[in-house]
N, C-alpha and C positions, 0 to 999 in steps of 0.2 A: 367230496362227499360221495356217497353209497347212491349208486343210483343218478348220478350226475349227467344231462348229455354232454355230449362233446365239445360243443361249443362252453361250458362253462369252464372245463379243464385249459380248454383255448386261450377264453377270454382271461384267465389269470396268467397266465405266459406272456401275451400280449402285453396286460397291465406291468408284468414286473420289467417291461421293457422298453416302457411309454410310447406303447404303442397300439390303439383300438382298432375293429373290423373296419369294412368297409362301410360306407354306405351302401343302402342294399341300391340293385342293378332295379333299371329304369324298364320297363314292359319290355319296349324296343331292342332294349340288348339284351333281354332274358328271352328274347322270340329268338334272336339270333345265335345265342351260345346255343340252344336247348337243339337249335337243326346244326349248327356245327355239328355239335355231338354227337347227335344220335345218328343222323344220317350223310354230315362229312361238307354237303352242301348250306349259303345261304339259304334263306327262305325268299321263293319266289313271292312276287309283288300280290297275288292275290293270296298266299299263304300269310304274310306280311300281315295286309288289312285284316283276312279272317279275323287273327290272334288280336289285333291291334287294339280291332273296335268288337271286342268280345264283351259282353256284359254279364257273363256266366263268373259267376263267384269265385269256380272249381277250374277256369278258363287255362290256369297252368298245365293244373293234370290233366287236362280233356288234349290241350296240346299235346302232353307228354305220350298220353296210351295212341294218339292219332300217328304220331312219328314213330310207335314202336311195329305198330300194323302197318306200316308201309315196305312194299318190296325194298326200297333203298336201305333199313334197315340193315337187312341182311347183306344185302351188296357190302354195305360198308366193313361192318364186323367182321362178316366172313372173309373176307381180303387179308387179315390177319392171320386165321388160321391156314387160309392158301396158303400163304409165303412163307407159316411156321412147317408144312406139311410139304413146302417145295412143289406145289403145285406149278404145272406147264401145259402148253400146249404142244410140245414138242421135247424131244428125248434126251436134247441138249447133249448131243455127241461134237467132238472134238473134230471130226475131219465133214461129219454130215450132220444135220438136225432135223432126223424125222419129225413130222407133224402126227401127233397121238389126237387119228382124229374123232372118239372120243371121248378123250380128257374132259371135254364139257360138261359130262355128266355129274360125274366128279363137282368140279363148279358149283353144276346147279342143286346138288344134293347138300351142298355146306351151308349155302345162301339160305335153301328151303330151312336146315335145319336152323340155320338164329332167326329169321325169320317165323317158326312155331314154337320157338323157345323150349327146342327140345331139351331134356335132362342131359346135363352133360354125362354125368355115366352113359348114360345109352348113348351117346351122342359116338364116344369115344370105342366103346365095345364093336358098334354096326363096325365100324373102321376096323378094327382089329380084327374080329371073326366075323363080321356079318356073313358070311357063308357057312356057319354052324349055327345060327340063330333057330333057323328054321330047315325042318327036313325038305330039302328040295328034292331030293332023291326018290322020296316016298309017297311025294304031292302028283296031286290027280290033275292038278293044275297050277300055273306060274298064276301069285299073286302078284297084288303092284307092293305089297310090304317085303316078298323075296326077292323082286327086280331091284326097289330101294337099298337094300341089304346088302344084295351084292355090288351094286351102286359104289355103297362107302366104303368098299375094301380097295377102290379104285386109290386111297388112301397108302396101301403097300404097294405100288407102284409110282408115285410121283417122283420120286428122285431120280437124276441121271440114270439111265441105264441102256447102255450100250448092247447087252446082250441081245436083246430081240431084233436087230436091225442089221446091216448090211454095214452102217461106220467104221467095224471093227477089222483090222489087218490081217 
């Protein structure tokens, strides 16, 4: 039907298959999937009782926005995007492996950004042009949004590259 959630489309799949949902997940394991997830990690033993012995109604989502505000957050997520953007600490040359040292920045500008749940459009543009975002040229002074900027171009750099270093024959 028109307007149906998803679960109802489910639950007749299911049915024509004799087969119904789960039963729903116990506090305990919903503490535990919900920090898997979001942050990659168990929930530590006082994170545990926090959630355990919560008498707040909304006690899920209060967990859910509390794991989303956490630096870990972003560590975790952003790890994704590193390894899709080939992030390194070093130049990954074949006879040598300079340390780019720093790469870090880079790092910590990917983390910052799933961590403030930047827009991915802008997320992706800083990366591309952030050196055309704003007139650095013309500026009376370095902001911390032109440093950032040029931060995420660190982005056309991470892959292998041999040319700037001494490795090559």
């Amino acid at each position: 039907p028109l307007g149906a959630s998803i679960d109802y489309f489910i639950e007749q799949k299911l049915t024509e298959v004799g087969l119904e949902f789960s039963p729903p997940a116990d506090r305990d394991t919903l503490i535990r999937r919900v920090h898997i997830d979001l942050i990659g990690l168990p929930p530590g033993i006082h994170d545990l009782h926090r959630w355990r012995r919560s008498n707040d109604p909304n006690w899920y989502r209060a967990m859910v926005d509390h794991l989303l505000a956490s630096p870990k957050y972003g560590e975790r997520w952003g790890r994704y995007w590193l390894d899709l953007a080939g992030y390194a600490d070093s130049e990954g040359g074949v006879s040598a492996d300079p340390v780019r040292p720093v790469a870090w920045k880079y790092r910590d500008y990917v983390i910052a950004a799933f961590n403030q749940d930047k827009a991915y459009d802008r997320f992706l543009i800083e990366q591309l042009a952030g050196d055309e975002l704003l007139d650095c040229e013309q500026a009376t002074e370095v902001t911390d949004q032109m440093v950032q900027n040029l931060v995420a171009t660190g982005f056309l750099r991470m892959g292998i590259d041999e040319t700037g270093s001494r490795t090559m024959n």
